[in-house]
N, C-alpha and C positions, 0 to 999 in steps of 0.2 A: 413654736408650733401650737403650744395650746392655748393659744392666744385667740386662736382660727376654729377651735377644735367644743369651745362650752356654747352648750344651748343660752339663749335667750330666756330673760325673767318676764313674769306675766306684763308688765309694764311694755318693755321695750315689744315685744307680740305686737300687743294693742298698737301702741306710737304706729308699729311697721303697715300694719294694716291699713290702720287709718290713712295713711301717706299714699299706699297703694291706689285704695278707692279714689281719694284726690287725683291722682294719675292715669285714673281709665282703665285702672287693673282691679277687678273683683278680687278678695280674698278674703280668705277663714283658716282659722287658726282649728288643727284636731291635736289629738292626745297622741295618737299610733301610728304606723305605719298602716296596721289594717283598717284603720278606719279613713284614712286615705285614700285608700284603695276603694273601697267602698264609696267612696265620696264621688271619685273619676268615673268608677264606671257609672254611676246617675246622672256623672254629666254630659257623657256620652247619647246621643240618640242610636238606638237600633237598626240597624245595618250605613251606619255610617262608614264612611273610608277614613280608617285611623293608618296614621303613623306613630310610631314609637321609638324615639330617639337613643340609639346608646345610651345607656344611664343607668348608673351602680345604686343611685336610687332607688328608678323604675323594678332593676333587678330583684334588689334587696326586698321590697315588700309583694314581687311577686305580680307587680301589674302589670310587665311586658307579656309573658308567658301568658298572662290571664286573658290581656286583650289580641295575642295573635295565637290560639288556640281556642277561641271562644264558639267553637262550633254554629259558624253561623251567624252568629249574632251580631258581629262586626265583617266589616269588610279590612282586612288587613293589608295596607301596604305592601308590607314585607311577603307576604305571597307571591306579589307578581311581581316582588325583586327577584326571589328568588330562583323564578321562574323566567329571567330575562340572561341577554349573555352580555356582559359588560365589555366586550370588545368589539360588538355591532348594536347595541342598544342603549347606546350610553348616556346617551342625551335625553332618549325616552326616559330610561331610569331616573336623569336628575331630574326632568320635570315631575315625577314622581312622588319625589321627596319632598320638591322645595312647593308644593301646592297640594297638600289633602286636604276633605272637608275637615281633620282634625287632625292638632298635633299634641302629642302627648310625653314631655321630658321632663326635664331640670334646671337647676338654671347654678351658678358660683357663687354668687352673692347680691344681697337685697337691702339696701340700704335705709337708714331710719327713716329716709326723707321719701321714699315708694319708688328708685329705682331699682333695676334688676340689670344684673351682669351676666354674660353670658361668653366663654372663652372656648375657639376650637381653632381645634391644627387646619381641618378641612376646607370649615365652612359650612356642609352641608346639613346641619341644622339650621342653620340661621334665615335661610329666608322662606321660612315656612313661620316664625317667629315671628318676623320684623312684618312680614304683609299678604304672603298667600295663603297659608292655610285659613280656612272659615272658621277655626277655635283654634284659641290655643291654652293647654293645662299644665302647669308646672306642679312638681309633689317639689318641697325645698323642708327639708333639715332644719329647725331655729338655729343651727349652729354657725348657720351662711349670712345672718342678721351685722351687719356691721355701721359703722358710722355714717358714713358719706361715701361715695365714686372713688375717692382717691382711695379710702381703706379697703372698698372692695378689688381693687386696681391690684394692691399688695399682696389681698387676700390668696389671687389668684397668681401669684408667680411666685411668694413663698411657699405656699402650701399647700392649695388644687395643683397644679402642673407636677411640682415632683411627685407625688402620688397616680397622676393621670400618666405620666413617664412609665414610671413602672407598669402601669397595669396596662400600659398599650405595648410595653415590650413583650409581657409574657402574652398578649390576646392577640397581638399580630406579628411579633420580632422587629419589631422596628417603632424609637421612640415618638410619645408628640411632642408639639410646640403650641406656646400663644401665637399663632401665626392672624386668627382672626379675633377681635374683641368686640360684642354687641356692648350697646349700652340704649336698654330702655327708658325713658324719661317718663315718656306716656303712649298711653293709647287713645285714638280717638273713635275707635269702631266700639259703641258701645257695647256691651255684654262681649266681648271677643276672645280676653284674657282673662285668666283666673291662674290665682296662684295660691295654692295649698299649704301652709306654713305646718309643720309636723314636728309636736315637744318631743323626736329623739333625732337621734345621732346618725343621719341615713346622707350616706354618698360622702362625696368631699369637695 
């Protein structure tokens, strides 16, 4: 497990970035969490429609709360979910999800070469990711930096999933699964993605 679990050296950062840019994914490397934070909401425009994806991440430094409480400033997806009835509005809700003008999560793992992995029981992140949302921003952990697709592959059934198991047992009673698996290669919508590489220990 802690094989999964140590940040990345200043070297391997760079390597990762640089491979990203080659790929049509913007990225920068910060020091903190809050300076992350700090980072997304500047790339946010004002009164955008943002989403914000489940993410122990997003959680963790505070940016979910930040961008769906932001008095105004954002237009928050999650408002007029929660204001919708998921047994006659269901479909409006997914379209919802799976097309804002931004999307704003995480991602499993980011491999040396610039791609990005992305694993869910649902699905419903994923095609806001892969092509309709108008931005998309990932905050990622250095600790997600791994070799190549196959070790991000591993990364994600040894050591995201049992963790994401548990924290979906206690957040809803009932476990997840790898049931969907993204694999970004590239992007070709120029400026589109951006991914925030953060020197701590944030998510899994």
């Amino acid at each position: 497990m802690a094989k999964w679990d140590k940040l990345a050296s200043k070297q391997t950062i760079q390597t990762t970035i640089k491979a990203l840019k080659q790929n049509g994914i913007d990225a920068i490397a910060v020091n903190t969490g809050k300076e992350a934070k700090k980072k997304v909401l500047e790339l946010i425009d004002e009164s955008s429609e943002v989403m914000t994806m489940t993410s122990v991440t997003l959680d963790t430094i505070g940016l979910s709360e930040e961008i769906n409480s932001a008095d105004g400033k954002f237009k928050p997806v999650r408002d007029k979910l929660y204001a919708m009835d998921r047994n006659t509005q269901a479909q409006e809700m997914n379209r919802l999800v799976a097309a804002p003008e931004v999307v704003v999560g995480s991602v499993h793992a980011v491999t040396l070469d610039g791609h990005v992995l992305i694993a869910s029981a649902t699905g419903s992140q994923l095609p806001a990711y892969v092509y309709s949302a108008g931005k998309v921003i990932w905050v990622v952990g250095t600790q997600k930096i791994v070799k190549n697709t196959d070790e991000g592959i591993k990364r994600i059934y040894e050591y995201v999933f049992p963790l994401e198991d548990t924290r979906a047992k206690k957040a809803y009673g009932m476990g997840s699964g790898v049931n969907k698996l993204l694999i970004v290669n590239k992007e070709v919508t120029p400026g589109r993605m951006t991914l925030i590489l953060v020197k701590e220990k944030l998510g899994f």
